[in-house]
DSSP file (Angstrom, degrees, kcal/mol; ACC not computed):
  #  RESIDUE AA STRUCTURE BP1 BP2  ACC     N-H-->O    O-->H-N    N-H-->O    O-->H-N    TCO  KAPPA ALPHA  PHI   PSI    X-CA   Y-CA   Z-CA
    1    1 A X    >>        0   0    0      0, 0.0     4,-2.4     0, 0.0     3,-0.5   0.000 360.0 360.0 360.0 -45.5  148.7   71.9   -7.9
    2    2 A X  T 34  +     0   0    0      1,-0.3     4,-0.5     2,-0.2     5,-0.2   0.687 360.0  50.1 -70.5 -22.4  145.5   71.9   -6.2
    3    3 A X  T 3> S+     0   0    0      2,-0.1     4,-2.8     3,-0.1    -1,-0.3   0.760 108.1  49.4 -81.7 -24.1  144.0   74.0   -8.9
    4    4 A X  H <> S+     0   0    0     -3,-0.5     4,-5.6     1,-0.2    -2,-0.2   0.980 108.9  49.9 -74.0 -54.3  145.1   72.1  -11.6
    5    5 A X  H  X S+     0   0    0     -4,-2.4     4,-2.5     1,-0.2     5,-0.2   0.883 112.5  50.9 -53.3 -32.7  143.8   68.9  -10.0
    6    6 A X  H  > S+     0   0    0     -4,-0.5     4,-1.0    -5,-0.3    -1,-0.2   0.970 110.9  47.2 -57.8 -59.8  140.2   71.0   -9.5
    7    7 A X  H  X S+     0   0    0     -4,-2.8     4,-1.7     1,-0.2    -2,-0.2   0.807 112.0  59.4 -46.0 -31.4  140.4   72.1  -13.5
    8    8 A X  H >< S+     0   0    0     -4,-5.6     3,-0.8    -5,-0.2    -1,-0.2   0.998 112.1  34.6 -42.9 -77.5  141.2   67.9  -13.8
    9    9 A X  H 3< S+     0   0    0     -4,-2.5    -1,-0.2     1,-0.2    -2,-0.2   0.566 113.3  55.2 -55.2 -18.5  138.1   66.9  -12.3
   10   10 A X  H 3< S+     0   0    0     -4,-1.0    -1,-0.2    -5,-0.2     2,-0.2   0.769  88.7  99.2 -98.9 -37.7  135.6   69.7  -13.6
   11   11 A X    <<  +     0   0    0     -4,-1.7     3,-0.0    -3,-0.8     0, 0.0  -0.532  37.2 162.2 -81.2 146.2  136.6   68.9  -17.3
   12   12 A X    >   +     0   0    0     -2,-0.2     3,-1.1     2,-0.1     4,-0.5  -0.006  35.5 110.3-123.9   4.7  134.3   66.9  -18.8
   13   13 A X  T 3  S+     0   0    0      1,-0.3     4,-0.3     2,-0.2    -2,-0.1   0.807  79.7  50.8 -84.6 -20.5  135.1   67.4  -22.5
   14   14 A X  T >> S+     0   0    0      1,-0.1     4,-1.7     2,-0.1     3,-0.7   0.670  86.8  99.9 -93.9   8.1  136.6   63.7  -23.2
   15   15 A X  H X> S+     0   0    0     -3,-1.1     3,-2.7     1,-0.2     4,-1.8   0.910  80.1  49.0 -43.6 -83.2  133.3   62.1  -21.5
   16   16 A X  H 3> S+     0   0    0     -4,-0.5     4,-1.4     1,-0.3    -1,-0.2   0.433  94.8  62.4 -46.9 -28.7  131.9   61.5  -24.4
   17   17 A X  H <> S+     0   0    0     -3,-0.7     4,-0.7    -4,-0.3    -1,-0.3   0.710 107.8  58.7 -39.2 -38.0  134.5   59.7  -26.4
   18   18 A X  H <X S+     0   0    0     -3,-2.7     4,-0.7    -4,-1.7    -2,-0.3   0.769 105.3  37.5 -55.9 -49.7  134.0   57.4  -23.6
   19   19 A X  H  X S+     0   0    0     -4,-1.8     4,-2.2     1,-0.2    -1,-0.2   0.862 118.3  54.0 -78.0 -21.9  130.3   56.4  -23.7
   20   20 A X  H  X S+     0   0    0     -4,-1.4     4,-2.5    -5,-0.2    -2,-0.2   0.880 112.3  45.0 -87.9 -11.4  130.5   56.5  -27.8
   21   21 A X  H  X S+     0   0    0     -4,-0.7     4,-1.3     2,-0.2    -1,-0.2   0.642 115.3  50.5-101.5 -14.8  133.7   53.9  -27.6
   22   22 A X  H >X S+     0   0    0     -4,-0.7     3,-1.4     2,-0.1     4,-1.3   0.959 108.0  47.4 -67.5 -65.2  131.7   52.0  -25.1
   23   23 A X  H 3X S+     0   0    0     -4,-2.2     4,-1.0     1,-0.2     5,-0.3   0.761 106.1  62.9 -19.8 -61.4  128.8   51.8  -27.0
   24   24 A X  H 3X S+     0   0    0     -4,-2.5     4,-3.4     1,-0.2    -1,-0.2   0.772 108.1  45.0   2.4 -80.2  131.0   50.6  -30.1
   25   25 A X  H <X S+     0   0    0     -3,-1.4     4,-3.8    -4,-1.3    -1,-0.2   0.851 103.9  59.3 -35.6 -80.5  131.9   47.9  -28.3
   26   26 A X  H >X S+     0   0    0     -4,-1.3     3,-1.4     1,-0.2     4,-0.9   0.758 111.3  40.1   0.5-105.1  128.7   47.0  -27.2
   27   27 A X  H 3X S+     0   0    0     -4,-1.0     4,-4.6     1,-0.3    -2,-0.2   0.825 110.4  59.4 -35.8 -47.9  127.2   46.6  -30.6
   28   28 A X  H 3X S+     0   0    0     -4,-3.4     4,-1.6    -5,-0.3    -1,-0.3   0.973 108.5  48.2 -54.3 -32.3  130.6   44.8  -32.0
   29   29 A X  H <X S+     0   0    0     -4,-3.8     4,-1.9    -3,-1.4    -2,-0.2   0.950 111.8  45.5 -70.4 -41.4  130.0   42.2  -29.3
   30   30 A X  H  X S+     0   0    0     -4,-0.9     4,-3.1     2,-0.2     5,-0.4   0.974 112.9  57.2 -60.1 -48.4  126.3   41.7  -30.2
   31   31 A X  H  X S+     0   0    0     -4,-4.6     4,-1.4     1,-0.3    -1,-0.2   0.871 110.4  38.9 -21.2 -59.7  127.5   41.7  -33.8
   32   32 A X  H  X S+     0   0    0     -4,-1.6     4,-1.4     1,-0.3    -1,-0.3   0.693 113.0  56.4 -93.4  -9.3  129.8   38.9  -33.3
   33   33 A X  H  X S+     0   0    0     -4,-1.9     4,-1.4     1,-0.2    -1,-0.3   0.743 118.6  36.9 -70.5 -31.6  127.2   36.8  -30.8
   34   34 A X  H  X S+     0   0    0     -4,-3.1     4,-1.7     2,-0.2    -2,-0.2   0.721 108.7  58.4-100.0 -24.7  124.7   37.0  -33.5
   35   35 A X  H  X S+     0   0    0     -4,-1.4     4,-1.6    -5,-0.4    -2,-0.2   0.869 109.8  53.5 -77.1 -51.9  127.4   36.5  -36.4
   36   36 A X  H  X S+     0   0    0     -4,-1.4     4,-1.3     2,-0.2     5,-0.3   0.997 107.2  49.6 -42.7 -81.3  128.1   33.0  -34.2
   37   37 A X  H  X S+     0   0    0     -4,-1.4     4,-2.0     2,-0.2    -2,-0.2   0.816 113.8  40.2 -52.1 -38.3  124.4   31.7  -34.2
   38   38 A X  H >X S+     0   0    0     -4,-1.7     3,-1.4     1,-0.3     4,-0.9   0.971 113.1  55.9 -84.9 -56.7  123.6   32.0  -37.7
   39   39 A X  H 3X S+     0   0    0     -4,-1.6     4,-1.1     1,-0.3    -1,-0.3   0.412 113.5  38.3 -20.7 -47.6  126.8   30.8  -38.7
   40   40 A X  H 3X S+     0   0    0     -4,-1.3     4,-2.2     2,-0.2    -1,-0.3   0.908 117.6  51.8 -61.7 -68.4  126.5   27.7  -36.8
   41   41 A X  H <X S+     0   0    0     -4,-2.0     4,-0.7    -3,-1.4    -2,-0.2   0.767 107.3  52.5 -56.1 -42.8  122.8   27.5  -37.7
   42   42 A X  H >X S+     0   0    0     -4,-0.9     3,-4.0     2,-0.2     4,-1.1   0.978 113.2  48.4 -63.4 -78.7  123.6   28.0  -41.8
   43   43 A X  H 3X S+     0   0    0     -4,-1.1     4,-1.9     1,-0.4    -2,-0.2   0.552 105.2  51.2 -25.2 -39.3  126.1   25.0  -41.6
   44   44 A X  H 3X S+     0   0    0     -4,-2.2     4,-0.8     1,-0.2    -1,-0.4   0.773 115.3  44.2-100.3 -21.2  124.1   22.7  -39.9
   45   45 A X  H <X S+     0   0    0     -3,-4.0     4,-2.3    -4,-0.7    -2,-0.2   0.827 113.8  52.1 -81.7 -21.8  121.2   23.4  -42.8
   46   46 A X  H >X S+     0   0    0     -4,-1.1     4,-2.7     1,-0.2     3,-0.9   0.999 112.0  45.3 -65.6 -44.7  124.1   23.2  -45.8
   47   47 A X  H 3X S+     0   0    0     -4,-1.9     4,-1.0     1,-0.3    -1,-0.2   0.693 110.6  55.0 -80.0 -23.1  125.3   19.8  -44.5
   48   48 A X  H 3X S+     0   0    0     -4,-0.8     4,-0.9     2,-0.2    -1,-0.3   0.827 113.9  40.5 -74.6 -35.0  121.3   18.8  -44.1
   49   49 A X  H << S+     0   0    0     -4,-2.3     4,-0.5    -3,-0.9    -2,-0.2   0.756 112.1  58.6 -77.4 -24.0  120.6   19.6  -48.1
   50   50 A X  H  < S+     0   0    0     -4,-2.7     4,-0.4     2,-0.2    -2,-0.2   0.752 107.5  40.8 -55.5 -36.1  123.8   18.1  -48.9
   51   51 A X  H >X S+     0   0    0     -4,-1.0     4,-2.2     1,-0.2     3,-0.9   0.888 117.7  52.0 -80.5 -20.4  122.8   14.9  -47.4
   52   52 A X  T 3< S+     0   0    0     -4,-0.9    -2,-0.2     1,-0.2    -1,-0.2   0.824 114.5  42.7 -58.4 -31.0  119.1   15.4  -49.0
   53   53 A X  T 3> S+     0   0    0     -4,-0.5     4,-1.4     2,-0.1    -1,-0.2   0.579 112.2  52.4-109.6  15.4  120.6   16.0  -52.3
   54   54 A X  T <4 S+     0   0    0     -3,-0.9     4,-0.4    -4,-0.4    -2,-0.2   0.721 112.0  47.5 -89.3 -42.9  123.4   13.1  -52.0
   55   55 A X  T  X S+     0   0    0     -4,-2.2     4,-1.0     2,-0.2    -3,-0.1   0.374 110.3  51.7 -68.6 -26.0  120.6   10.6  -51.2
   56   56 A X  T  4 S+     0   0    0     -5,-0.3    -2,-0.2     2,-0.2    -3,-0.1   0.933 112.0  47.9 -94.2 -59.5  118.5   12.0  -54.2
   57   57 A X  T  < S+     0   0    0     -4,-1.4    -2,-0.2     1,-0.2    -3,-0.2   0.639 107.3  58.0 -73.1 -21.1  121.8   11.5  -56.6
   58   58 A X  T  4 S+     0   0    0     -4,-0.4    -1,-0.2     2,-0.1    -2,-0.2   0.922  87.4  91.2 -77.4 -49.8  122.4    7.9  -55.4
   59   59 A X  S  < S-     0   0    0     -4,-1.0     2,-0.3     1,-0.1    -3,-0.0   0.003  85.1-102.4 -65.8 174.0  119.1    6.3  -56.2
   60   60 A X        -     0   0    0      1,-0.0     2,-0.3     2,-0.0    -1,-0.1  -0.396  31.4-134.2 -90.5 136.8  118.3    4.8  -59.2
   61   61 A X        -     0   0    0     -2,-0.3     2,-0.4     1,-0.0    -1,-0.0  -0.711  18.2-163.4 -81.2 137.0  116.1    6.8  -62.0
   62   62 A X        -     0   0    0     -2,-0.3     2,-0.5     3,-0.0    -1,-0.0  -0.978  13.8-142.2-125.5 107.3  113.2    5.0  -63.7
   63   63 A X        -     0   0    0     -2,-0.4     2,-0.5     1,-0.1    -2,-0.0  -0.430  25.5-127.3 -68.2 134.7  111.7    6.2  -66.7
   64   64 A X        -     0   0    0     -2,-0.5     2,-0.3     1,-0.1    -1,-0.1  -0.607  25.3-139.0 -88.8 135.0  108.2    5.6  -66.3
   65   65 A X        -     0   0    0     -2,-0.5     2,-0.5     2,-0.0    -1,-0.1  -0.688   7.8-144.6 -75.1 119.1  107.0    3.4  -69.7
   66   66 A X              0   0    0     -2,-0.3    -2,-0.0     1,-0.1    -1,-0.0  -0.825 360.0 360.0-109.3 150.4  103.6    4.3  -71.4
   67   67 A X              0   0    0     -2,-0.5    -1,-0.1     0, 0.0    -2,-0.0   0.672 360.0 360.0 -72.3 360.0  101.6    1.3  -72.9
Protein backbone atom coordinates (compact mmCIF):
# COMPACT_ATOMS: atom_id res chain seq x y z
CA UNK A 1 0.00 0.00 0.00
CA UNK A 2 2.62 2.34 0.81
CA UNK A 3 4.06 1.90 -2.62
CA UNK A 4 1.16 2.38 -4.39
CA UNK A 5 0.30 5.57 -2.54
CA UNK A 6 4.20 6.73 -3.39
CA UNK A 7 3.47 5.75 -7.36
CA UNK A 8 -0.02 8.01 -6.53
CA UNK A 9 1.79 11.03 -5.67
CA UNK A 10 4.88 10.86 -8.13
CA UNK A 11 2.42 10.58 -11.15
CA UNK A 12 1.98 13.57 -12.70
CA UNK A 13 0.54 12.60 -16.06
CA UNK A 14 -3.17 14.01 -15.51
CA UNK A 15 -1.60 17.52 -14.36
CA UNK A 16 -2.11 18.94 -17.31
CA UNK A 17 -5.67 18.18 -18.17
CA UNK A 18 -6.05 20.15 -15.16
CA UNK A 19 -4.37 23.57 -15.93
CA UNK A 20 -5.88 23.26 -19.77
CA UNK A 21 -9.57 22.73 -18.16
CA UNK A 22 -8.81 25.57 -15.83
CA UNK A 23 -7.77 27.78 -18.37
CA UNK A 24 -11.02 26.80 -20.43
CA UNK A 25 -12.86 28.11 -17.92
CA UNK A 26 -11.06 31.06 -17.43
CA UNK A 27 -11.57 32.32 -20.96
CA UNK A 28 -15.37 31.07 -21.05
CA UNK A 29 -15.95 33.39 -18.04
CA UNK A 30 -14.19 36.37 -19.68
CA UNK A 31 -16.26 35.40 -22.76
CA UNK A 32 -19.40 35.66 -21.12
CA UNK A 33 -18.38 39.03 -18.91
CA UNK A 34 -17.58 40.73 -22.09
CA UNK A 35 -20.59 38.99 -24.06
CA UNK A 36 -22.74 40.96 -20.95
CA UNK A 37 -21.25 44.47 -21.60
CA UNK A 38 -21.76 44.75 -25.18
CA UNK A 39 -25.00 43.23 -25.04
CA UNK A 40 -26.31 45.63 -22.61
CA UNK A 41 -24.36 48.46 -24.39
CA UNK A 42 -25.92 47.46 -28.12
CA UNK A 43 -29.53 47.65 -26.56
CA UNK A 44 -29.27 50.71 -24.93
CA UNK A 45 -27.90 52.24 -28.56
CA UNK A 46 -30.88 50.22 -30.69
CA UNK A 47 -33.51 51.71 -28.36
CA UNK A 48 -31.62 55.31 -28.77
CA UNK A 49 -31.92 55.15 -32.82
CA UNK A 50 -35.22 53.84 -32.45
CA UNK A 51 -36.38 56.79 -30.55
CA UNK A 52 -34.25 59.10 -33.14
CA UNK A 53 -35.87 57.48 -35.99
CA UNK A 54 -39.53 57.52 -34.35
CA UNK A 55 -39.18 61.23 -33.71
CA UNK A 56 -37.91 61.68 -37.40
CA UNK A 57 -41.18 59.64 -38.72
CA UNK A 58 -43.66 61.71 -36.56
CA UNK A 59 -42.90 65.13 -37.84
CA UNK A 60 -44.50 66.68 -40.45
CA UNK A 61 -42.60 66.83 -44.15
CA UNK A 62 -42.57 70.09 -46.01
CA UNK A 63 -41.79 70.29 -49.52
CA UNK A 64 -39.90 73.30 -49.87
CA UNK A 65 -41.74 75.57 -52.88
CA UNK A 66 -39.55 77.45 -55.48
CA UNK A 67 -40.86 80.90 -56.72
Amino acid sequence: MKLFSKRFRDDDAGAVTVDWVVLTAGIVGLAIGAFAAVESNTATLAGAAADQVGAQDASPTTIPTTP
